[in-house]
N, C-alpha and C positions, 0 to 999 in steps of 0.2 A: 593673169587676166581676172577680171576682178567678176562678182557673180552676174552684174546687169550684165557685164558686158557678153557674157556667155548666156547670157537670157536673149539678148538681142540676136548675138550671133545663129544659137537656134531657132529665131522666129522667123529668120529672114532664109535657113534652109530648109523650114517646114514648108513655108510659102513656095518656094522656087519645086521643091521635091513633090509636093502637091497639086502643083497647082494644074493638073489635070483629074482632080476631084474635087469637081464645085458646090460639094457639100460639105467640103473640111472647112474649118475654121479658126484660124488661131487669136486667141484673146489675151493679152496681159493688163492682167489687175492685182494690184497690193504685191506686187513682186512678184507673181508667180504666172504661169503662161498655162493655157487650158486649147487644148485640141477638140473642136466639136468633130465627129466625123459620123455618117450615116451608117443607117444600119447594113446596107448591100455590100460598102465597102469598107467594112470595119477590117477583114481579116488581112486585105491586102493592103493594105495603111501600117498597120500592124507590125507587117514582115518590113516595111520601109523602116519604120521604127526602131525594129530592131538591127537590119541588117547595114543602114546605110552609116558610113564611119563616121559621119560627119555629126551623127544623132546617135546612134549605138546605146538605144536602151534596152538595154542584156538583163534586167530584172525587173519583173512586174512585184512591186510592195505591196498592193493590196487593190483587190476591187471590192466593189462595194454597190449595194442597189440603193436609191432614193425614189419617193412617193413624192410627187408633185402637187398631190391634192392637198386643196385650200394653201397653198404654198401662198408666204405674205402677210394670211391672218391671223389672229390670236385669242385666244381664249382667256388669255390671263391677262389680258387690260379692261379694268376696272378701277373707278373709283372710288367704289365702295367698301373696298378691301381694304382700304389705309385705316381704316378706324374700327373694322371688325375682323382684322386679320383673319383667323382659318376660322371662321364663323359662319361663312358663305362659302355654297358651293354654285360652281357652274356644268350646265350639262355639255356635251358633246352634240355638235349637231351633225347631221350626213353631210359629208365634204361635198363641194361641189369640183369634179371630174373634168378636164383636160382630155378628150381622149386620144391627142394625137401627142399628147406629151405628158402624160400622169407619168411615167416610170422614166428613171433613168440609170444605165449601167455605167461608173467611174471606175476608170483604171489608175495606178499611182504606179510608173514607170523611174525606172530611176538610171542613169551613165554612171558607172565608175571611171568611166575613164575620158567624160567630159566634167564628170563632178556636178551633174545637175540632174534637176525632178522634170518632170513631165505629168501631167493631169489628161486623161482622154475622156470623154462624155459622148456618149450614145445614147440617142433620146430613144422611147419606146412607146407606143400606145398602151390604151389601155382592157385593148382585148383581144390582142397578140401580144403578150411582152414575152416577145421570140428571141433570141441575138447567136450567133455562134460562138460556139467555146474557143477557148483562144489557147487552149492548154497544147495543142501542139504546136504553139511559137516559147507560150512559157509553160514548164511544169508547174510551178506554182499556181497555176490559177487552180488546181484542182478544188481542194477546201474551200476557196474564195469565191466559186461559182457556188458552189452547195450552199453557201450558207448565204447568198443572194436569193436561191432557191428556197431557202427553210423558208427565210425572214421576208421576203416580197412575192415570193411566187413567178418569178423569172424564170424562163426556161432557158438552158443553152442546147442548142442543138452542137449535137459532137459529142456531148462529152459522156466519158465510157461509165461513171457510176453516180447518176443524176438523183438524189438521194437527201432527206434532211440527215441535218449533220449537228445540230442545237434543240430543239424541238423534243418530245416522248415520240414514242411508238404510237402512229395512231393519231395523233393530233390533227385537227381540224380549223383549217386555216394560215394563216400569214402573218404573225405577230408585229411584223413592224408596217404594215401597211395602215394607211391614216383612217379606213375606215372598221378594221379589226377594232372590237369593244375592249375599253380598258378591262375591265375585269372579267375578258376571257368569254371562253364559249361554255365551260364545267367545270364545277369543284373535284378537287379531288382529294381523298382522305384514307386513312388506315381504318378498317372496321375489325377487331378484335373479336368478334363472333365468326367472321367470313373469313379472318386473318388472311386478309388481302387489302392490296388498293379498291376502294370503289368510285366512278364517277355519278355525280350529281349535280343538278339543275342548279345556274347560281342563286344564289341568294341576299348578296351582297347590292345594296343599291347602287345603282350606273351613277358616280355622279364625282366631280375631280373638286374636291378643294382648293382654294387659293392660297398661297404660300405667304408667310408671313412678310409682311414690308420692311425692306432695310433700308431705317432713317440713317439720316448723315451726320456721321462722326465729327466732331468738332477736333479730334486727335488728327484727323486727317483733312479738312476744310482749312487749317487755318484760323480758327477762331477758339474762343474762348474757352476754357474746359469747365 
């Protein structure tokens, strides 16, 4: 059986398995199939997931949190960079917030023994980004929720040691979320008098560079050298 064909075959028993959760959702795009499911019944979707033979996803690969703020826009379009390359900076502006959908929890499921991925997405607000832990369907979610938690500030309820797991001691804040400041909340350095770490106020101006422009290769265009 060829990979669509097994793409199809589980879209069409997620739908029938489903279809008494009218906030699941199944999508294929660019080859691959994405489960929306809510957040009430994430856990018992889940166990479908895993348990029913026909889907059998026995391993969760990886989750992961995304920030939906300013999702779309960009800061790096510019046409004034083409001639003054890293010459110009731009600043960060305060994203503008979603709040029924700034956060989202992705799971990367995977069958051995259908030989195929599964993608799940569970939208979140953004001032509950609450979801339950899912580690007693898979163990592996343990690290995976943590570092959803260092990096986004996602809570799982359930889970037995809710903890940064990337981050220092202490740290203040959610490094990957869109409105955390590029250059941090404090400096930190060795002081040889205190012979310690010390923190201090940054110093550093707030402000991203634009990246050099990559003209087009005529090695690669087809035309002349």
């Amino acid at each position: 059986m060829s990979r669509t064909q097994r793409l199809d075959q589980l879209r069409t028993t997620l739908r029938t398995e489903l279809a008494d959760y009218p906030d699941c959702q199944c999508n294929h795009t660019d080859g691959e199939l994405t489960l929306t499911v809510g957040r009430a019944n994430l856990i018992t979707v889940m166990h479908v997931l895993r348990d029913h033979p026909q889907i059998a996803m026995t391993q969760c690969m990886d989750i992961c949190g995304v920030d939906y703020a300013s999702y779309g826009e960009s800061e790096w379009v510019t046409h004034t960079a083409v001639n003054s390359g890293f010459g110009r900076g731009v600043t960060r502006p305060n994203p503008e917030v979603d709040p029924k959908q700034r956060f989202a929890v992705v799971y990367h499921l995977l069958s051995i023994q259908h030989n195929i991925r599964l993608r799940v997405k569970c939208w979140l607000d953004a001032t509950q980004p609450i979801i339950d832990s899912v580690i007693s369907i898979w163990a592996s979610a343990n690290w995976f929720e943590r570092e959803a938690f260092d990096l986004f500030g996602i809570l799982f309820n359930g889970h037995p040691d809710l903890r940064r797991i990337l981050t220092d001691y202490g740290f203040i804040g959610h490094p990957f979320r869109k409105d955390f400041p590029l250059i941090g909340q404090v400096e930190m350095r060795y002081d040889p008098e205190q012979q310690r770490v010390v923190y201090e106020p940054v110093s550093i101006e707030p402000r991203t560079l634009v990246p050099r422009v990559i003209r087009d290769d005529a090695r690669y265009t087809g035309g002349a050298a």
